[in-house]
LUMDO-341603 format. One line per 3 residues: number of its first residue (from 1); for each residue x, y, z of N, C-alpha, C, O. Coordinates in nm, 2 decimals. Example, Ala and Ser with C-alpha at 12.3 -4.5 7.8 and 13.67 -1.06 7.14 Angstrom:
2
1	1.32,-0.57,0.78,1.23,-0.45,0.78,1.32,-0.33,0.78,1.42,-0.33,0.85; 1.28,-0.22,0.71,1.37,-0.11,0.71,1.29,0.00,0.79,1.34,0.11,0.80
END
This chain:
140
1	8.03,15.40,14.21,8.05,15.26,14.20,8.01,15.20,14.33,8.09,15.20,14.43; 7.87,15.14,14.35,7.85,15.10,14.49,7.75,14.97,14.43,7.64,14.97,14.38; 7.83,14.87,14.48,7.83,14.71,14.43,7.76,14.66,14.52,7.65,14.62,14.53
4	7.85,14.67,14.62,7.77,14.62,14.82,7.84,14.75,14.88,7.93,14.83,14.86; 7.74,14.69,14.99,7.72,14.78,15.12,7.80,14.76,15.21,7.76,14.67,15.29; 7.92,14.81,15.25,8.03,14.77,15.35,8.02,14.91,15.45,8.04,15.03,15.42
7	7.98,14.88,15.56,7.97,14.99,15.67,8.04,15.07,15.69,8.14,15.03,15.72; 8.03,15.24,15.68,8.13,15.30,15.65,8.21,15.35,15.76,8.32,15.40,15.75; 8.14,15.33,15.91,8.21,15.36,16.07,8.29,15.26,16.07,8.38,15.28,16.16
10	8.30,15.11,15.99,8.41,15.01,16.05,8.53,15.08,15.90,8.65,15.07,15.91; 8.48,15.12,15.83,8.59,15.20,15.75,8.66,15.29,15.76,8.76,15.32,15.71; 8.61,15.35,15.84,8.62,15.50,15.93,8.75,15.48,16.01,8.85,15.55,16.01
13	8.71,15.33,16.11,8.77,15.34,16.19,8.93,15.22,16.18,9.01,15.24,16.27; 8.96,15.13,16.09,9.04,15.12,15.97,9.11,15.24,15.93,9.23,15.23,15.94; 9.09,15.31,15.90,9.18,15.40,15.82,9.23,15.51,15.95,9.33,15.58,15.93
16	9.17,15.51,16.06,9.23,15.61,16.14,9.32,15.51,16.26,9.39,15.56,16.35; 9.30,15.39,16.26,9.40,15.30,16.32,9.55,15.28,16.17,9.67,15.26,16.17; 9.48,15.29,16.12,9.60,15.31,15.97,9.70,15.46,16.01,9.82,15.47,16.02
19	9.59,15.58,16.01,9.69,15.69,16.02,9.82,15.70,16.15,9.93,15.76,16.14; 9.75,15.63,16.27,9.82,15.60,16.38,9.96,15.61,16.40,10.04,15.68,16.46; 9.94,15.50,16.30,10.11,15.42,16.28,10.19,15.47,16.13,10.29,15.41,16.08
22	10.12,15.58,16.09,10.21,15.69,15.93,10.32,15.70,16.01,10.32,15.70,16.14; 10.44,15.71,15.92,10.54,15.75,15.94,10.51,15.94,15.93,10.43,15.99,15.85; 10.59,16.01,16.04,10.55,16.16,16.02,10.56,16.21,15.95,10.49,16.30,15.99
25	10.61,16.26,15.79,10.51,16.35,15.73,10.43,16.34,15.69,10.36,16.44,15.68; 10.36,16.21,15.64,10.22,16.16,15.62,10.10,16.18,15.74,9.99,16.24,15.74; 10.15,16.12,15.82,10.03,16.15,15.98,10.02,16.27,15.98,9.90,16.28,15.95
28	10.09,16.41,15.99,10.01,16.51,16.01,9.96,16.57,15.89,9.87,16.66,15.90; 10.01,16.51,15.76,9.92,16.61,15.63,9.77,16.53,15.64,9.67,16.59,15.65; 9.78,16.39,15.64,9.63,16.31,15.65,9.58,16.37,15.75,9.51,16.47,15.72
31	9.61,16.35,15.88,9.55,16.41,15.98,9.49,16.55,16.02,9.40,16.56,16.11; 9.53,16.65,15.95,9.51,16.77,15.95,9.36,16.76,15.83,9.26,16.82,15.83; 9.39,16.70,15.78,9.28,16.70,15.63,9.17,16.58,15.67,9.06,16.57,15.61
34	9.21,16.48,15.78,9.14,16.39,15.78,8.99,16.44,15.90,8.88,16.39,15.90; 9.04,16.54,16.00,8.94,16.66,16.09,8.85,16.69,15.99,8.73,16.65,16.01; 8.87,16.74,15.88,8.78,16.79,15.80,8.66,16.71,15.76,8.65,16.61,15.69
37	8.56,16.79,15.83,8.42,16.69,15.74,8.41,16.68,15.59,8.42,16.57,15.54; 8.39,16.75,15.53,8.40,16.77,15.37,8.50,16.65,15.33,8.47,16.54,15.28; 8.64,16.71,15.36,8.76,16.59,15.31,8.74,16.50,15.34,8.76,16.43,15.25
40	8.66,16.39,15.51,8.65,16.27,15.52,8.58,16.21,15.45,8.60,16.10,15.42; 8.47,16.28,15.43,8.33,16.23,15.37,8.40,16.23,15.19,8.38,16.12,15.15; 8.44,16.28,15.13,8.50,16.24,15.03,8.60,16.15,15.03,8.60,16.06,14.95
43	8.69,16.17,15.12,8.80,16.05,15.09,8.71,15.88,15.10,8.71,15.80,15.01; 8.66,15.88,15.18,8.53,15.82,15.25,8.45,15.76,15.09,8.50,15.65,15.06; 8.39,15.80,15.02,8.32,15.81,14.94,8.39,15.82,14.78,8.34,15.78,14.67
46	8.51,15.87,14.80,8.51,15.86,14.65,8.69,15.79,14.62,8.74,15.77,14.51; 8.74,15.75,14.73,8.84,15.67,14.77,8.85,15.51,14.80,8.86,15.40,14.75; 8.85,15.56,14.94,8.82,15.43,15.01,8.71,15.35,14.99,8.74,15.24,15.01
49	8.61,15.36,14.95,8.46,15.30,14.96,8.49,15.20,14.84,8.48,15.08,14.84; 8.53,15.30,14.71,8.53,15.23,14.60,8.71,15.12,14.58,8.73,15.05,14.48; 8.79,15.12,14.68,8.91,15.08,14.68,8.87,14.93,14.78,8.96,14.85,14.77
52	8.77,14.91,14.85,8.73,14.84,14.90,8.64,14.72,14.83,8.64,14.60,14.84; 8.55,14.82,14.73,8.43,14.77,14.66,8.53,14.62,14.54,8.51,14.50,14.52; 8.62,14.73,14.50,8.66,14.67,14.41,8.80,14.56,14.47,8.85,14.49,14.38
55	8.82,14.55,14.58,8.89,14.45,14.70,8.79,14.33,14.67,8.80,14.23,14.61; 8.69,14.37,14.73,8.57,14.25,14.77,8.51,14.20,14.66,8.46,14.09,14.67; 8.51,14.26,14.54,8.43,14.17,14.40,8.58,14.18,14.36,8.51,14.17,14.26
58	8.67,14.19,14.34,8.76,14.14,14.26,8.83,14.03,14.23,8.91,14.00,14.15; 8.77,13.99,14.34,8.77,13.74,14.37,8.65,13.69,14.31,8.60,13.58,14.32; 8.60,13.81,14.22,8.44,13.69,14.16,8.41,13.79,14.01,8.34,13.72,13.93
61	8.44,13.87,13.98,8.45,13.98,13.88,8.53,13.90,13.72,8.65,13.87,13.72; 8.45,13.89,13.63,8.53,13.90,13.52,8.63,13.96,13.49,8.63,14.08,13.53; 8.77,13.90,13.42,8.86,14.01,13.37,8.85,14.13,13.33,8.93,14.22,13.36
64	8.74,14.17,13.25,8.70,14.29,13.13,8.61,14.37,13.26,8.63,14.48,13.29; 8.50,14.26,13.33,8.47,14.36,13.41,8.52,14.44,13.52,8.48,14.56,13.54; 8.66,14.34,13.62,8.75,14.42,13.72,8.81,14.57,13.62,8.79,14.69,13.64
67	8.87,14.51,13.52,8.94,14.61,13.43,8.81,14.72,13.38,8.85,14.80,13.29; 8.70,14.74,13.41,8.61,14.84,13.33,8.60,14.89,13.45,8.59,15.01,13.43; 8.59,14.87,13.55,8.59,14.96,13.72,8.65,15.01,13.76,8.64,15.09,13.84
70	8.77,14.96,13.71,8.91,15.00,13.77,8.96,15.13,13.68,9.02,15.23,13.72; 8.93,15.11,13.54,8.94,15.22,13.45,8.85,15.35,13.47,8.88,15.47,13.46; 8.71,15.30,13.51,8.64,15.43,13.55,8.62,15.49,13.66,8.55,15.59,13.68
73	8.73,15.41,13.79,8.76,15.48,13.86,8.86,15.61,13.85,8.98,15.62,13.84; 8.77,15.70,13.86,8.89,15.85,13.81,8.91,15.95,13.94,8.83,16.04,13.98; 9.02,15.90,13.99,9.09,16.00,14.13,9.22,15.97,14.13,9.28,15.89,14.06
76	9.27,16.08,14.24,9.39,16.11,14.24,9.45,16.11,14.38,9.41,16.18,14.48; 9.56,16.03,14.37,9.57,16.02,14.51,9.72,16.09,14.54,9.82,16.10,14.47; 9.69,16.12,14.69,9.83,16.20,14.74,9.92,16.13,14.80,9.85,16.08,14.89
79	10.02,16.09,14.83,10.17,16.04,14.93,10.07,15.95,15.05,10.03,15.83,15.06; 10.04,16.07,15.13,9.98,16.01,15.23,9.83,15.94,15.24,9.77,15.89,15.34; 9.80,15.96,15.11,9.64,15.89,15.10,9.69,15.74,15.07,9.66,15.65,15.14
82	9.78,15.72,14.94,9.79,15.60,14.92,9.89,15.50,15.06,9.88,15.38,15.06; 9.95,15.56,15.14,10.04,15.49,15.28,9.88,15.48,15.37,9.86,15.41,15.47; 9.80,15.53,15.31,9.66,15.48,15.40,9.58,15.38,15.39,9.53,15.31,15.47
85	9.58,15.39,15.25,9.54,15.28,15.13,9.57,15.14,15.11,9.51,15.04,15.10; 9.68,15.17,15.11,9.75,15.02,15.03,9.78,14.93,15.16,9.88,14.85,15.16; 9.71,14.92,15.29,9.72,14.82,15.35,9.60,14.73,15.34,9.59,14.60,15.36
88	9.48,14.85,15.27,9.35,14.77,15.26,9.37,14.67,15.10,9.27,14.62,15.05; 9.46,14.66,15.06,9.50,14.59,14.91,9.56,14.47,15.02,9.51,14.35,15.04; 9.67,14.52,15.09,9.77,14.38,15.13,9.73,14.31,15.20,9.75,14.19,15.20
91	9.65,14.39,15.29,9.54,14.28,15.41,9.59,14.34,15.51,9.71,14.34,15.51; 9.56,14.39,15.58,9.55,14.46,15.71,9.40,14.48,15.80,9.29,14.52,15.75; 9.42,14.45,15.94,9.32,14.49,16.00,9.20,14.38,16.01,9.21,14.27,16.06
94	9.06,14.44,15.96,8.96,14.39,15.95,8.89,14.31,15.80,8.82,14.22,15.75; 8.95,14.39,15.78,8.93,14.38,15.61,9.04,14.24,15.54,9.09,14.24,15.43; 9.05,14.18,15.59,9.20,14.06,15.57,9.08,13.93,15.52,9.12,13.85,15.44
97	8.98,13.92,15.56,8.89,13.85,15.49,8.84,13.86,15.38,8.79,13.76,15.31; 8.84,13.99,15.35,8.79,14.01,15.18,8.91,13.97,15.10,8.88,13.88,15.02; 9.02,14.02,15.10,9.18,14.05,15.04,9.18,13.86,15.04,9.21,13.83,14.93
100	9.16,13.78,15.10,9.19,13.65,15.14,9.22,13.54,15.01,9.31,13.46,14.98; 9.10,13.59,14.93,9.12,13.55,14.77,9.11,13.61,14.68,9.07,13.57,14.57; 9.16,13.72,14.70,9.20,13.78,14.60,9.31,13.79,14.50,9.42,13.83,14.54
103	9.30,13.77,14.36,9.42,13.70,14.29,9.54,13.79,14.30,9.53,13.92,14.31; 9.64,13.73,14.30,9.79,13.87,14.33,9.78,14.00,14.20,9.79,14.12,14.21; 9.76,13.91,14.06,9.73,14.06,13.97,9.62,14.13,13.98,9.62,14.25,13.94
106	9.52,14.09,14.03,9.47,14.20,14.10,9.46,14.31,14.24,9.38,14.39,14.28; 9.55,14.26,14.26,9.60,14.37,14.38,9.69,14.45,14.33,9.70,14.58,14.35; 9.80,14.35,14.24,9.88,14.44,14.16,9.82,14.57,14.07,9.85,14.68,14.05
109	9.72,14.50,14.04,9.67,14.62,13.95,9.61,14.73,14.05,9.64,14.85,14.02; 9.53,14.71,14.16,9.51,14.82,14.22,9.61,14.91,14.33,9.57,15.01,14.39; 9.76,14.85,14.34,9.86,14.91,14.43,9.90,15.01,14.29,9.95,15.12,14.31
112	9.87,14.97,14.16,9.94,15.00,14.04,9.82,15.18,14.00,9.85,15.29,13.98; 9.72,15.10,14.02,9.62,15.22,14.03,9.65,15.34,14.17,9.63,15.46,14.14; 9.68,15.32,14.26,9.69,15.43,14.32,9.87,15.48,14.35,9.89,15.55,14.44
115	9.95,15.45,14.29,10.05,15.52,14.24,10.05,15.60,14.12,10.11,15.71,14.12; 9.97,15.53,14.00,9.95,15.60,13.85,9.89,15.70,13.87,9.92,15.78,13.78; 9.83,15.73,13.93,9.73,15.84,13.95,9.81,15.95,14.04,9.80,16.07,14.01
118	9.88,15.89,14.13,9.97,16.00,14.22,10.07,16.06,14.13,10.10,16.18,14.13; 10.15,15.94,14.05,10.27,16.00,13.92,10.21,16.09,13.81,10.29,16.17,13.75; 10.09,16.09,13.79,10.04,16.15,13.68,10.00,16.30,13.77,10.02,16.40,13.70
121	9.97,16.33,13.86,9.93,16.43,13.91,10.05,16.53,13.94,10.05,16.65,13.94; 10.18,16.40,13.99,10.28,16.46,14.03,10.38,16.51,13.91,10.46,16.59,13.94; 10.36,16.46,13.78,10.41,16.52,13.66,10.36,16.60,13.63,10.42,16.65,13.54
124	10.22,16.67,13.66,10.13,16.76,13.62,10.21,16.88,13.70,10.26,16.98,13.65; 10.19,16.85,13.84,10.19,16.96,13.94,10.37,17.06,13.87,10.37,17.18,13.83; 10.42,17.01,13.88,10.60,17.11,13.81,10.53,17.17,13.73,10.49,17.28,13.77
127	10.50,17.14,13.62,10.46,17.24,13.51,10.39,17.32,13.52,10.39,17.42,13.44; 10.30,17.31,13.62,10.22,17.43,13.65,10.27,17.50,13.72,10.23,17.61,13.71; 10.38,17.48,13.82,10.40,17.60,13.90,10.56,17.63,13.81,10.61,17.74,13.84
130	10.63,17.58,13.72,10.75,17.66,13.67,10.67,17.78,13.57,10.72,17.88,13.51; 10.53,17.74,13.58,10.46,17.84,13.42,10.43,17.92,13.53,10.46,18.01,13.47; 10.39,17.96,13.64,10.34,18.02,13.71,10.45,18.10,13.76,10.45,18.22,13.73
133	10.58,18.05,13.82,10.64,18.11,13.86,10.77,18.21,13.71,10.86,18.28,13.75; 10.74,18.20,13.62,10.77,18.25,13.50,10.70,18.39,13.49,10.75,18.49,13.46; 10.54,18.36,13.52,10.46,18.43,13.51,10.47,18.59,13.55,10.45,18.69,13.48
136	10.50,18.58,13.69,10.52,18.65,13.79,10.64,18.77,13.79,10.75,18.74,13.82; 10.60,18.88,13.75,10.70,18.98,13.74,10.78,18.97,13.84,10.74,18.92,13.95; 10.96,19.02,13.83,11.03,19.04,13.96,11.07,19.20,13.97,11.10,19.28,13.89
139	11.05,19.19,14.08,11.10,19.33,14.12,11.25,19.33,14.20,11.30,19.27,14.29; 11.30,19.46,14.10,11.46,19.48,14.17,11.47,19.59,14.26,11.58,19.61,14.32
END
């Protein structure tokens, strides 16, 4: 999903003035993951970029169209991804000019999108490890 071209070093550097100020267990799981080239360049690209995209056209976007980007946005976000995130929905920083008109249900819908996605992962993740840990012979 790449609508416009928003620079991705002033993005970069946003989200790591964001990690600064995490409350600690979030700062060091982001932070340990955010070193990573692989992980940045994805969070970068398949997170933030599009969490931004849809910030900045979502003050000019048809109903059916915000709602058809927002649905085909398919990721999953962790604890500490979304405490990274959701300042770029509220206005924080540099980015407080895009957010500026942006209608409140649509922010709602995207603070709404990066929780649904963390609950659904987080309902997923138990059942896999009680079937896992079932799995697993014990020894006496």
């Amino acid at each position: 999903m790449k609508l416009f071209s928003f620079p991705a070093a002033s993005l970069e550097k946003a989200i790591y003035k964001r990690v600064l100020t995490l409350p600690s267990p979030h700062r060091e799981w982001f932070s340990e993951r955010w070193q990573q080239k692989p992980y940045k360049k994805a969070f970068i690209d398949n997170k933030a970029m599009p969490l931004v995209t849809l910030v900045a056209k979502g003050k000019t976007l048809e109903d059916a169209e915000f709602d058809e980007l927002l649905q085909d946005w398919e990721v999953t976000f962790y604890d500490a991804e979304e405490e990274v995130l959701r300042p770029l929905i509220q206005g924080d920083g540099l980015l407080q000019l895009m957010q500026k008109n942006l209608p409140p249900a649509r922010a709602q819908a995207l603070l709404a999108k990066l929780t649904e996605r963390r609950a659904a992962a987080d309902t997923a993740a138990p059942t896999l490890t009680t079937s896992s840990q079932t799995a697993e012979p014990t020894i006496d």
